[in-house]
C-alpha positions as CSV (number, residue, x, y, z in Angstrom):
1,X,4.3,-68.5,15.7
2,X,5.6,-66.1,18.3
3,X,7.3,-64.1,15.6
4,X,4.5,-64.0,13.6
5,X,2.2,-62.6,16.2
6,X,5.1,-60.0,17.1
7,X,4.7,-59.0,13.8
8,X,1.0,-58.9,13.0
9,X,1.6,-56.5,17.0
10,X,4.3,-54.5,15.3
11,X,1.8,-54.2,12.1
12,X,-1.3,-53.2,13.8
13,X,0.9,-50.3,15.5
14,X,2.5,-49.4,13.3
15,X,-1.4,-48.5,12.0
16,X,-1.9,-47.3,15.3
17,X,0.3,-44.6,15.1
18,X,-0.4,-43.8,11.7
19,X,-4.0,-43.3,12.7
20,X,-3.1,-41.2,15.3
21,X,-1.4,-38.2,13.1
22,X,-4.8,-36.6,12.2
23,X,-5.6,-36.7,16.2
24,X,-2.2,-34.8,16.9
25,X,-3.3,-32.4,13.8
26,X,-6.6,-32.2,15.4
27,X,-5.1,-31.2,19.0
28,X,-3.5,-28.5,16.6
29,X,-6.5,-27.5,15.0
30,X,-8.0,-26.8,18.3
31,X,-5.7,-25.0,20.1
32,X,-5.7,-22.6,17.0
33,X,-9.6,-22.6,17.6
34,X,-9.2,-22.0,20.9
35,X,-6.9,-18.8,20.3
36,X,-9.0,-17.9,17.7
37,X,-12.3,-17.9,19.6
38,X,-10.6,-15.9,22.4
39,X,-9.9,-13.3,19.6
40,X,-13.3,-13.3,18.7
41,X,-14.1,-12.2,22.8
42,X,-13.8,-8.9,21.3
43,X,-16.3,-6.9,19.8
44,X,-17.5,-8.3,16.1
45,X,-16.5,-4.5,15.1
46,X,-13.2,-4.7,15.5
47,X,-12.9,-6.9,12.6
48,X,-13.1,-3.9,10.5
49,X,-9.6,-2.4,11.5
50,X,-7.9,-5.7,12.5
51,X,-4.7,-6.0,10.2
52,X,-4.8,-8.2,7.6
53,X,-2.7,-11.5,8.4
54,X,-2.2,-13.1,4.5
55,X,-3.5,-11.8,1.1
56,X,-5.9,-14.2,-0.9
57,X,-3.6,-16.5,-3.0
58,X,-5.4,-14.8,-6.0
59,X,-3.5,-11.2,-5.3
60,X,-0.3,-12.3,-6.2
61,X,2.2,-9.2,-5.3
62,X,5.5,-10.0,-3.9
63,X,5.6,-12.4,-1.6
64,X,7.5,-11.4,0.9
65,X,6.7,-11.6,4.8
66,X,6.8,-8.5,7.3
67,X,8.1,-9.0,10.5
68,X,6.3,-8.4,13.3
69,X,7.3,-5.5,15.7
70,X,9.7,-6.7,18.3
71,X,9.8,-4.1,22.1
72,X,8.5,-1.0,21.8
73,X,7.7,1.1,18.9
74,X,6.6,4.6,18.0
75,X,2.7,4.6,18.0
76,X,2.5,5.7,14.4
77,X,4.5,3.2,13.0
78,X,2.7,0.4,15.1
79,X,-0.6,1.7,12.9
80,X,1.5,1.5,10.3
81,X,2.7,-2.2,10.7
82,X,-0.8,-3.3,10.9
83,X,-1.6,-1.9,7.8
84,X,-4.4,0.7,8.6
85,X,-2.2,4.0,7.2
86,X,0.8,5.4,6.2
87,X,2.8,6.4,9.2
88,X,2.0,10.5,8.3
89,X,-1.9,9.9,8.7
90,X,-1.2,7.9,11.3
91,X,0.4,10.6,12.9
92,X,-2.6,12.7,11.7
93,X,-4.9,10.5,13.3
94,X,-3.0,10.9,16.6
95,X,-3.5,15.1,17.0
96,X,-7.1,14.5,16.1
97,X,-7.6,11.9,19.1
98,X,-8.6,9.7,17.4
99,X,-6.0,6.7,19.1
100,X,-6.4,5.0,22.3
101,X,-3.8,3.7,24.1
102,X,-4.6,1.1,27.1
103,X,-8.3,2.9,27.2
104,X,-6.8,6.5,27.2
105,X,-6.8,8.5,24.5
106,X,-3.4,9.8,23.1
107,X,-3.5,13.2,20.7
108,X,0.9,13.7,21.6
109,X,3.1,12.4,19.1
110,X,5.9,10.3,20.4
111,X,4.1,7.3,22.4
112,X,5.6,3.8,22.3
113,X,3.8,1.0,22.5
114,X,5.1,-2.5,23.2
115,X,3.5,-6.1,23.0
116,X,0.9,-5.6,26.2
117,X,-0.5,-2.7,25.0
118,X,-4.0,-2.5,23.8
119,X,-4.8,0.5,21.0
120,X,-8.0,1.0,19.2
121,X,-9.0,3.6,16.6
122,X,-12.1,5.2,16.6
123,X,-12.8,2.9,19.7
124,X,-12.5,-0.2,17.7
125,X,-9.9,-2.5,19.2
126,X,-6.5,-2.9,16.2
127,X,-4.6,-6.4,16.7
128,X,-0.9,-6.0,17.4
129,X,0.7,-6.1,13.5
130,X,2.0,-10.3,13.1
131,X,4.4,-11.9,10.1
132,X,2.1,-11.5,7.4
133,X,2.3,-11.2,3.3
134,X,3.1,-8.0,1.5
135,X,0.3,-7.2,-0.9
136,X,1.6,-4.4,-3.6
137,X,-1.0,-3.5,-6.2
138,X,-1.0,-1.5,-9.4
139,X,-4.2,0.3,-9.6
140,X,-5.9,2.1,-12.9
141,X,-7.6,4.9,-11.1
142,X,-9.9,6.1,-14.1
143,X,-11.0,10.0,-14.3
144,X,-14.0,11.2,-11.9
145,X,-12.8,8.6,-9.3
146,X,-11.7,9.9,-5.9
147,X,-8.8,8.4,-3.9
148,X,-10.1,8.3,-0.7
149,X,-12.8,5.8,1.8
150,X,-15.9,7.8,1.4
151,X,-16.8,11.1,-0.2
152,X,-19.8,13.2,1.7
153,X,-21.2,13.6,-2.2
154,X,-21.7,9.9,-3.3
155,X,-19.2,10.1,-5.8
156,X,-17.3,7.0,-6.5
157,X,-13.7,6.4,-4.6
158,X,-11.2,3.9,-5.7
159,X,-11.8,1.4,-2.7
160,X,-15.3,0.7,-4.2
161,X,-13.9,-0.3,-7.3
162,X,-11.2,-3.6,-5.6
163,X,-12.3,-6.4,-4.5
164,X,-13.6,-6.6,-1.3
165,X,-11.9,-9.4,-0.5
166,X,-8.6,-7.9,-0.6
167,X,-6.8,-6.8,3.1
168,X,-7.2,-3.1,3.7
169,X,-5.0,-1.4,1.7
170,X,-3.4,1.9,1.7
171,X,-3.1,4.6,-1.5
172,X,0.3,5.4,-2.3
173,X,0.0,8.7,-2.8
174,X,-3.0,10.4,-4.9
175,X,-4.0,11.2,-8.1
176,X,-6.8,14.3,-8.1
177,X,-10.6,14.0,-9.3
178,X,-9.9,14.3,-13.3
179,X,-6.4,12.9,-13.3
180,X,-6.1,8.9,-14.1
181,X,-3.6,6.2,-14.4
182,X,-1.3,4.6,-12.3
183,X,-1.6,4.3,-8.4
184,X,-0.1,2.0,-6.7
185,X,-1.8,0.0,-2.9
186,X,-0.5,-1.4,-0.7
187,X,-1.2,-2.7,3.1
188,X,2.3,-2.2,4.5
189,X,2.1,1.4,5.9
190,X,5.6,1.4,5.9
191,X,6.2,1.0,2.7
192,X,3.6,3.7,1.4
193,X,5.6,5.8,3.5
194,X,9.0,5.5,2.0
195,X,7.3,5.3,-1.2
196,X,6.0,9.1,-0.9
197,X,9.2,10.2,1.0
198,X,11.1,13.0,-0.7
199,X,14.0,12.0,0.3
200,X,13.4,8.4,-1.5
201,X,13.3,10.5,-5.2
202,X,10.9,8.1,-6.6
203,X,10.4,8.6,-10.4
204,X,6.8,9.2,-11.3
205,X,6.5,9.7,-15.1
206,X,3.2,11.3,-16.9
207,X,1.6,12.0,-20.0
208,X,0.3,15.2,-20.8
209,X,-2.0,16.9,-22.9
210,X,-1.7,20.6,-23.2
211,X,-3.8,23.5,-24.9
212,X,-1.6,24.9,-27.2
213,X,1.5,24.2,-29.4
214,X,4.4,24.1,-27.3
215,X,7.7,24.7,-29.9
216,X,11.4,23.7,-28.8
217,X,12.1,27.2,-27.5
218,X,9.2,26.8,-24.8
219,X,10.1,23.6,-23.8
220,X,13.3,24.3,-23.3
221,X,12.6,27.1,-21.2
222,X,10.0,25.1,-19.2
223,X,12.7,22.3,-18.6
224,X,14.9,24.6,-16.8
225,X,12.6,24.4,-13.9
226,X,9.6,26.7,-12.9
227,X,8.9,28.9,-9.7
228,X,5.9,27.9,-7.8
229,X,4.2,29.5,-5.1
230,X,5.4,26.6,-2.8
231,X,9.1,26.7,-4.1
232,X,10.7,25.9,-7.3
233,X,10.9,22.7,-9.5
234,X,14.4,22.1,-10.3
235,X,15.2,21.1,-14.0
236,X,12.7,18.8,-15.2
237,X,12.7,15.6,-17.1
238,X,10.4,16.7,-20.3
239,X,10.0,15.5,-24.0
240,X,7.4,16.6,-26.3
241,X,5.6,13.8,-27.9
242,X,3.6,15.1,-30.9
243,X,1.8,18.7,-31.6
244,X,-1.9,17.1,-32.6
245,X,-4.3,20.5,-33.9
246,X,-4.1,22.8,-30.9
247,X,-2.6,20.4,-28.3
248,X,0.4,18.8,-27.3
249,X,1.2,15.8,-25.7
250,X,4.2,15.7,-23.6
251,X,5.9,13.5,-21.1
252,X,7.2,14.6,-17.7
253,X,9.0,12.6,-15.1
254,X,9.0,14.1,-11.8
255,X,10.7,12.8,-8.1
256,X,8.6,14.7,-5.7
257,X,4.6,14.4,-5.0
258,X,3.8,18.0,-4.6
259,X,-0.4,18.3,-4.7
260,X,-1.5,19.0,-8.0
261,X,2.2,19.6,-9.5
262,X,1.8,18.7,-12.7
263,X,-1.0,20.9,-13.3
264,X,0.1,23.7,-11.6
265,X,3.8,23.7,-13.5
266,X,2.0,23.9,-16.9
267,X,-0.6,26.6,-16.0
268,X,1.8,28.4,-14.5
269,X,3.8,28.6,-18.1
270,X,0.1,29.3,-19.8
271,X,-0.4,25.6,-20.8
272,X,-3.4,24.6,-18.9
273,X,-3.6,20.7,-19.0
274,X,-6.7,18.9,-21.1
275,X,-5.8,15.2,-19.6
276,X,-3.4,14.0,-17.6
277,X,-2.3,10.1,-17.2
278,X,0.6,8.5,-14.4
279,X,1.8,5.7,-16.9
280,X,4.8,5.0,-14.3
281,X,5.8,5.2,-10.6
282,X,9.3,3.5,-9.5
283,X,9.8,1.7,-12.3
284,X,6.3,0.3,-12.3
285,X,4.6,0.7,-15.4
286,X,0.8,0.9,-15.8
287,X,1.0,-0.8,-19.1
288,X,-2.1,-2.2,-21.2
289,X,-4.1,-2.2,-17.3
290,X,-7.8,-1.6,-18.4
291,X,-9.2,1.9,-16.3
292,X,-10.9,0.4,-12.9
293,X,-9.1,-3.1,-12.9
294,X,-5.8,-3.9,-10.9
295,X,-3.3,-6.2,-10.7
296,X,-0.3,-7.4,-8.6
297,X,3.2,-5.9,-8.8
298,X,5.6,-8.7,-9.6
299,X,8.8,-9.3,-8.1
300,X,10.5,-8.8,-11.1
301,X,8.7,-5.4,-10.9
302,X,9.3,-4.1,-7.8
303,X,12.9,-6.0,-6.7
304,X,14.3,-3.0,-8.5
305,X,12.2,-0.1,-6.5
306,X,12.7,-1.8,-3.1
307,X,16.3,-1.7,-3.5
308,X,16.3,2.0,-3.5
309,X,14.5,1.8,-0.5
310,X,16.8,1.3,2.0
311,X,14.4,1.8,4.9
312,X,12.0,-0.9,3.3
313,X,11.9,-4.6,4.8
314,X,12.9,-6.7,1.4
315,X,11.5,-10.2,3.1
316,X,14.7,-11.4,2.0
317,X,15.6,-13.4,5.7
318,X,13.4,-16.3,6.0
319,X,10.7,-17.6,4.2
């Protein structure tokens, strides 16, 4: 009888302490409640520029962690980190005052900042940058869209076309008013910036459609490289498609993200352009991507691109 009751004892904890897991992931619960309510001590506002900490399981990308900053780091990258800009605007944003440091306004480039420093922008409070998802997005920017936050005019920008529950995400470079096709976003300011480096070479490859009929001895010529008033090309990567009428359409792959190069290369030969599409950048096509939808960059995708950037966190240590 003894061991019976021992038994039923052993039984009745052994429910016990079964019953008791949800408690312990209860206490859990509420110490993360805890630390996120004193978050929430600061103003509602700051919500708005606080970096985003995972991407919505529906926005695929690669997924891949980035570390958070460890000491002190330059300013601009910090911004960076937490996915408000690339570190160049971030830099920008720094000369127009726009940064606060500890309650004191920084416009001098240079400034570290380590874990117990506070920085806001536009005097909205920006949480220190924590292991988070990479999101990495290809984008259909359609013609007559603008790639910027807001335009003074009411025209349409390519933020109002994503989902608004998406983390804030960053252009990699631009594509001008009438130009359309591939642009790639991303909330890792770091990468944007290696992305749009000069010194990374990243293939961007176009279709053109000229006025005129551009014959083998012009194209030729034009491949050689062209003078611009901002410095020459080099020798260019071009292949005429088809003569159609009074156009032609041609494809050009260029490894530098001068403004408005493409354009400017083709009037400057007496070819002014009648539509111009990005159908690739780093290997990334824009494929059958309808105009003003977007979809996530596979890793299959972009394994190939973030091996040629050296500078670029891969996510490959831990999980």
């Amino acid at each position: 009888m003894s061991e019976s009751r021992s038994a039923k004892s052993r039984r009745r904890g052994g429910r016990k302490a079964s019953e008791s897991r949800p408690k312990r992931g209860g206490m859990r619960s509420g110490r993360s409640s805890r630390h996120s309510s004193s978050r929430q001590e600061v103003k509602p506002a700051a919500k708005s520029v606080e970096s985003p900490q995972e991407t919505p399981s529906d926005t695929g990308g690669w997924p891949t962690k980035i570390e958070a900053p460890k000491g002190e780091i330059r300013l601009q990258k910090w911004l960076a980190q937490a996915g408000l800009c690339s570190r160049r605007e971030g830099e920008r944003w720094i000369a127009e005052g726009r940064v606060a440091v500890n309650d004191e306004t920084v416009n001098q480039q240079g400034i570290k900042v380590g874990p117990k420093d506070s920085v806001a922008v536009d005097g909205k409070p920006v949480y220190r940058p924590r292991r988070r998802k990479r999101t990495l997005l290809a984008f259909y920017k359609p013609r007559g869209v603008l790639c910027t936050r807001s335009d003074p005019k009411g025209r349409t920008t390519i933020f109002e076309l994503l989902d608004p529950m998406l983390p804030r995400l960053i252009n990699v470079g631009r594509l001008d008013y009438t130009t359309e096709g591939l642009l790639l976003l991303t909330d890792d300011g770091d990468l944007a910036h290696a992305l749009m480096h000069p010194s990374s070479q990243v293939p961007r490859v176009y279709r053109v459609k000229v006025r005129g009929r551009m014959g083998d001895e012009r194209l030729a010529r034009i491949a050689q490289g062209v003078r611009l008033e901002d410095g020459p090309t080099g020798p260019l990567e071009l292949k005429r498609d088809r003569i159609i009428n009074t156009h032609t359409w041609l494809t050009i792959t260029l490894r530098e993200g001068r403004n408005r190069i493409v354009r400017r290369i083709f009037e400057h030969v007496d070819f002014p352009v009648a539509r111009l599409i990005r159908t690739s950048y780093g290997g990334i096509d824009l494929g059958e991507l309808p105009k003003g939808r977007w979809r996530p960059v596979t890793k299959e995708e972009s394994e190939p691109l973030f091996r040629s950037l050296p500078s670029v966190d891969r996510g490959e240590k831990g999980s």
